[in-house]
C-alpha positions as CSV (number, residue, x, y, z in Angstrom):
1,X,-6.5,-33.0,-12.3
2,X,-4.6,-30.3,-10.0
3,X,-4.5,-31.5,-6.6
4,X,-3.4,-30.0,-3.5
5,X,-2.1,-32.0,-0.2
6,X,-2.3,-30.7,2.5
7,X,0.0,-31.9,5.6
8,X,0.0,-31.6,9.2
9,X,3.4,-32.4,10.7
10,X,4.4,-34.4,13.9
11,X,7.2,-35.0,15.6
12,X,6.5,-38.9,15.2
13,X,4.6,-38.8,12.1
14,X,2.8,-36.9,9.3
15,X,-0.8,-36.6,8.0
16,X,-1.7,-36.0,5.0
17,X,-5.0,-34.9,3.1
18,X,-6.1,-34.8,-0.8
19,X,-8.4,-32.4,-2.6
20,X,-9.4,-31.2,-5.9
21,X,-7.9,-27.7,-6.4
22,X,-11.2,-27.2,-8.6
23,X,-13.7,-28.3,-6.5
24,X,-12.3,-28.8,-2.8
25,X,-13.5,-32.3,-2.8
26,X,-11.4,-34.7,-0.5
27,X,-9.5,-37.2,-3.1
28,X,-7.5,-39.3,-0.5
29,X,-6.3,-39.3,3.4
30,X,-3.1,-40.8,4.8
31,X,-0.4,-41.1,7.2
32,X,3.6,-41.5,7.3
33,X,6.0,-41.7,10.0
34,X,8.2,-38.7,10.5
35,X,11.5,-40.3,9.3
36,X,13.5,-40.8,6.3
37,X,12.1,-44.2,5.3
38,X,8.4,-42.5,6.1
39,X,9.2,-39.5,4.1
40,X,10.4,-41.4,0.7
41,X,7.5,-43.5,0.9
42,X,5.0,-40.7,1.4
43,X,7.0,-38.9,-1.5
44,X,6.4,-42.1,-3.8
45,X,2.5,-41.9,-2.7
46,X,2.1,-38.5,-4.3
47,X,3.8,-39.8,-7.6
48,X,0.1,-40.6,-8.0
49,X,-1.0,-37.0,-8.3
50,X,1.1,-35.5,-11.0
51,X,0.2,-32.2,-10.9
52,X,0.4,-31.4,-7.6
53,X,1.1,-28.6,-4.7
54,X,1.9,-28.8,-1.4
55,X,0.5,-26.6,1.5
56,X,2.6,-27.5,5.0
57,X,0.8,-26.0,8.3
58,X,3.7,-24.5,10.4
59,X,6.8,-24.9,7.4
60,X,8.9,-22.8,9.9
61,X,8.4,-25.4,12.7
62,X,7.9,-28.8,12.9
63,X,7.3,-29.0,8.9
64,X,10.4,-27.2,7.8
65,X,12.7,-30.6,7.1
66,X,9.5,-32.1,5.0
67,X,8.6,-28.5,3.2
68,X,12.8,-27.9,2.7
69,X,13.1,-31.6,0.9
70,X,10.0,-31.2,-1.0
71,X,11.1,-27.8,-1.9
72,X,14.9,-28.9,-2.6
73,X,13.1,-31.7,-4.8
74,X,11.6,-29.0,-7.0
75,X,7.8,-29.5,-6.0
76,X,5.5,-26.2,-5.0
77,X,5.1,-25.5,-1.6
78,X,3.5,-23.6,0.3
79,X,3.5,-22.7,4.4
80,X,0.1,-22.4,5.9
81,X,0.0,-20.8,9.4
82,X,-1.2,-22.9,12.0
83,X,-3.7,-20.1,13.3
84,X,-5.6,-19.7,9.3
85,X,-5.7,-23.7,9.1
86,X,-7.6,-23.9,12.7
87,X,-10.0,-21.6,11.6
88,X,-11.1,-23.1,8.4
89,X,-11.0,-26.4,10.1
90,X,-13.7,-24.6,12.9
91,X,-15.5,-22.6,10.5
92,X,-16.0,-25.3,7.6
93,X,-18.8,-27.5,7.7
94,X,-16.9,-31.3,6.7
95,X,-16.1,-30.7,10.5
96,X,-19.2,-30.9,11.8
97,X,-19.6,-31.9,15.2
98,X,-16.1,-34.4,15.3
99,X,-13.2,-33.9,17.5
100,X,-9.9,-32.3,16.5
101,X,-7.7,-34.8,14.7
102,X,-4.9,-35.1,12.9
103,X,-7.0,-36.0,9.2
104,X,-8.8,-33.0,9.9
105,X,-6.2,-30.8,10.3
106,X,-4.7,-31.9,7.1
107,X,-8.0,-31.5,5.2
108,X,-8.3,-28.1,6.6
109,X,-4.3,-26.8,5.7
110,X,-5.2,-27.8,2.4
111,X,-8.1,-26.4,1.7
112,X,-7.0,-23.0,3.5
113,X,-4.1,-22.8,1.0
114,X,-7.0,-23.0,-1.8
115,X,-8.2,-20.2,-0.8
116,X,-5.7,-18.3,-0.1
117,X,-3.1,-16.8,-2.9
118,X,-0.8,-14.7,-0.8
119,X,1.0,-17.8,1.7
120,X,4.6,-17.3,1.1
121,X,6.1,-20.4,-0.7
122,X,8.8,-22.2,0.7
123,X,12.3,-21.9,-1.0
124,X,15.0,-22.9,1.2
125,X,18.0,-21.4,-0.8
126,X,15.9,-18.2,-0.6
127,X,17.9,-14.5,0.3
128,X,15.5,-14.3,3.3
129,X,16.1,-17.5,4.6
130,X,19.6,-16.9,4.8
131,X,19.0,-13.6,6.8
132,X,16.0,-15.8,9.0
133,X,19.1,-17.9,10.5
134,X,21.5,-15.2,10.4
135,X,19.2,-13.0,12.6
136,X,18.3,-16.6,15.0
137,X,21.8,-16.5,15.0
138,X,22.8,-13.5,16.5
139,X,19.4,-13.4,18.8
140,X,20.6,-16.6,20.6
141,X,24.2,-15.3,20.7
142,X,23.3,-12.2,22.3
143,X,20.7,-14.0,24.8
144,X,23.7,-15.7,25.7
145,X,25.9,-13.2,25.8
146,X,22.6,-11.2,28.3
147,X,22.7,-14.5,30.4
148,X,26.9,-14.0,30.9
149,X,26.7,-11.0,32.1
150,X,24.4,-11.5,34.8
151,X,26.1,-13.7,36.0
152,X,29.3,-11.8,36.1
153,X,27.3,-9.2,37.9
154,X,26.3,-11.4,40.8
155,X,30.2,-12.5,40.9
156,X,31.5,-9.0,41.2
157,X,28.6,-7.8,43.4
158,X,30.5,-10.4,46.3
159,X,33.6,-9.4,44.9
160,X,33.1,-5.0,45.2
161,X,31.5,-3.6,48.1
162,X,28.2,-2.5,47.1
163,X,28.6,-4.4,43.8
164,X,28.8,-2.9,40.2
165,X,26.7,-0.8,39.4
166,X,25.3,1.1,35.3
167,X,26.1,-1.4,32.4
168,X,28.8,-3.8,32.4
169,X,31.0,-4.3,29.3
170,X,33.7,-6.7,29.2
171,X,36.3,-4.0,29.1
172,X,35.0,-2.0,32.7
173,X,34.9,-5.8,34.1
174,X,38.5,-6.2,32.9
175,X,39.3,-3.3,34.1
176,X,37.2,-3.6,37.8
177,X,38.8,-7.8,38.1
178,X,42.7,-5.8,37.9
179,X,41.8,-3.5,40.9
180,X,40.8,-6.5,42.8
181,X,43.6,-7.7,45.2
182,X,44.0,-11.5,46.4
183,X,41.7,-11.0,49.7
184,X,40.0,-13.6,51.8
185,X,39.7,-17.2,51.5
186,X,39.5,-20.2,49.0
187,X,35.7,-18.8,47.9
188,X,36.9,-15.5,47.4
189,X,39.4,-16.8,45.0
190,X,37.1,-19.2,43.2
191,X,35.0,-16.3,42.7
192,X,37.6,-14.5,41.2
193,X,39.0,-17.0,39.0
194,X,35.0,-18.2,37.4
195,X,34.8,-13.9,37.0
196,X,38.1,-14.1,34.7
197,X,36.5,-17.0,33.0
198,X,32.7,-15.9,32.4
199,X,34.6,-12.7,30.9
200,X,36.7,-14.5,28.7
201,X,33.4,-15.8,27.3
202,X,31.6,-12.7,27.1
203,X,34.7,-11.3,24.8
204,X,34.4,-14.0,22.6
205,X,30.4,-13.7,22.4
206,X,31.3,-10.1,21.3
207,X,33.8,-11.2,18.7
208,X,31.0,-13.8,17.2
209,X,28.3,-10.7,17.9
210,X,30.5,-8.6,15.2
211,X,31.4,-11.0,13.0
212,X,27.7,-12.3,12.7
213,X,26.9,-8.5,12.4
214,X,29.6,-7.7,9.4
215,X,27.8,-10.6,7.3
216,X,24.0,-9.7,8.0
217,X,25.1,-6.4,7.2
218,X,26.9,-8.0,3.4
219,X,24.0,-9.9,3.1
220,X,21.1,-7.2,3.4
221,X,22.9,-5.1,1.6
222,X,23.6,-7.9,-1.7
223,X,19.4,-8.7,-1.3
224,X,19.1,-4.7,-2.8
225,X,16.3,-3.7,0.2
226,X,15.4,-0.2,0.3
227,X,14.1,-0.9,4.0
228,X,17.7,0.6,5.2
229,X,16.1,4.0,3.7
230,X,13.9,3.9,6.2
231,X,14.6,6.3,9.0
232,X,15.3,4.2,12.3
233,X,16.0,0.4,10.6
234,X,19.3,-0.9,10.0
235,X,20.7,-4.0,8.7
236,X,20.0,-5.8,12.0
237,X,16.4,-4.7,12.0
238,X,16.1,-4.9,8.1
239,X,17.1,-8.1,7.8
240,X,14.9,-9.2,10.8
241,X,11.9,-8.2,8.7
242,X,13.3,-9.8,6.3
243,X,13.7,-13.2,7.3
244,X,10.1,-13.2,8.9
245,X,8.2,-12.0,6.5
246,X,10.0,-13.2,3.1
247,X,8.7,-12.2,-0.3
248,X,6.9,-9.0,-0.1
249,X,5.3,-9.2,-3.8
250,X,3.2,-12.1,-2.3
251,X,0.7,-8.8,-0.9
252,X,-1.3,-6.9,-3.3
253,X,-1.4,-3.8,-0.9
254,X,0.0,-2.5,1.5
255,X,-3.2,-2.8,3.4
256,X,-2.6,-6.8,2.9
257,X,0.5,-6.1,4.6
258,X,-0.6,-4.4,7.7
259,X,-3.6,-7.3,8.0
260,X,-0.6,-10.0,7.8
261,X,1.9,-7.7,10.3
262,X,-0.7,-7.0,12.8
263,X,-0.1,-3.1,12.3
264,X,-3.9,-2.6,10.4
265,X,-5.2,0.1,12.5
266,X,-8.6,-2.0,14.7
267,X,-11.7,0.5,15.6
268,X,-12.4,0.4,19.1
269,X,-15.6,2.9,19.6
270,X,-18.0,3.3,22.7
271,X,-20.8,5.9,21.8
272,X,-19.5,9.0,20.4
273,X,-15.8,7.9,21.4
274,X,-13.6,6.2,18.5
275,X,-10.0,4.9,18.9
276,X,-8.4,3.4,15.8
């Protein structure tokens, strides 16, 4: 019998949920703490269920350790999006009229991922996994860098009448922190000196920036996408996309595409007057 189990991850724990790929019928329910000694047991608990896949609601959040080691271990797996899970669990009728709960919202991941054939599967040695935390990467060293700056700015702004005005790069605040001479007291200083300091982090923000930059770049270009042939994406961008979206052959048409991107053009009409 192929089964499929569905699971709804926790911080603290996991739930899990059986059903017949063939039928839908719930098989089994349980639950397993969210640690290594919970996790080995739940994994000899599905021994029981040889031919078996896994569907993980949310595999890029709170289920990517269990969907990564299941994965790693060489067992199907499948991420199911917390927003298509909720609304089988709402639209089916084993529901009924009982509150949200964790066995419920295991029973629903799994039977959502038997009807679905397009969720991405989860392969953690994948070439858009790689880019994924390449491009998390660089977004949080960049935030950081954003953050660095600002806070240069509201340095020089008591350090230069009338501030500093237009962007700010760590060369024109090298630059501006020379012209300044030694003036006023100890605060004036201590300004100074935390200026020179923030800068030195925002130069070596920038080197990590480029660096990061040079191997996304490698990396997109290695994975053979044609997306750089697209007029107005670059590595950066392309291997954003990437990342997020994974394998591409898991849509039929483009039109699945644009349904799973949000870009499917939506009808608005009133009377004679239609928007699309």
């Amino acid at each position: 019998m192929k089964v499929l189990i569905g699971v709804d991850p926790h911080k603290a724990s996991v739930a899990v949920a059986v059903v017949d790929e063939a039928t839908g019928e719930l098989l089994e329910r349980g639950g397993f703490p969210q640690n290594r000694a919970g996790l080995r047991s739940l994994e000899r608990w599905a021994r029981r269920f040889p031919e078996r896949r896994w569907a993980v609601e949310n595999a890029g959040g709170l289920g990517r350790y269990l969907a990564g080691r299941l994965s790693a271990a060489g067992e199907s797996v499948v991420d199911v999006p917390p927003k298509l899970s909720a609304r089988v669990r709402v639209l089916s009728s084993f529901a009924g009229n009982a509150r949200k709960n964790d066995g419920l919202d295991a029973l629903a991941t799994a039977l959502a991922a038997s009807r679905n054939e397009r969720l991405a599967a989860v392969d953690p040695e994948a070439a858009s996994e790689v880019l994924r935390l390449l491009s998390e990467r660089r977004e949080d060293l960049v935030a950081e860098r954003t953050r660095a700056l600002n806070r240069l700015h509201g340095l020089l702004r008591d350090l230069v009448p009338g501030g500093v005005a237009g962007t700010l790069s760590a060369h024109r605040a090298a630059r501006i922190l020379r012209g300044i001479r030694s003036r006023g007291g100890a605060s004036a200083r201590l300004r100074r000196r935390l200026a020179s300091e923030v800068l030195r982090d925002i130069r070596t923000l920038d080197r990590k920036i480029a660096g990061l930059n040079e191997r996304i770049e490698a990396e997109v270009e290695a994975s053979g996408t044609t997306l750089t042939e697209i007029f107005g994406v670059g590595p950066i961008l392309a291997a954003k996309i990437i990342g997020t979206v994974g394998n591409v052959a898991r849509f039929r048409t483009k039109a699945h595409f644009a349904s799973y991107s949000g870009t499917a053009p939506v009808e608005a009409s009133s009377g004679e007057v239609v928007w699309a």
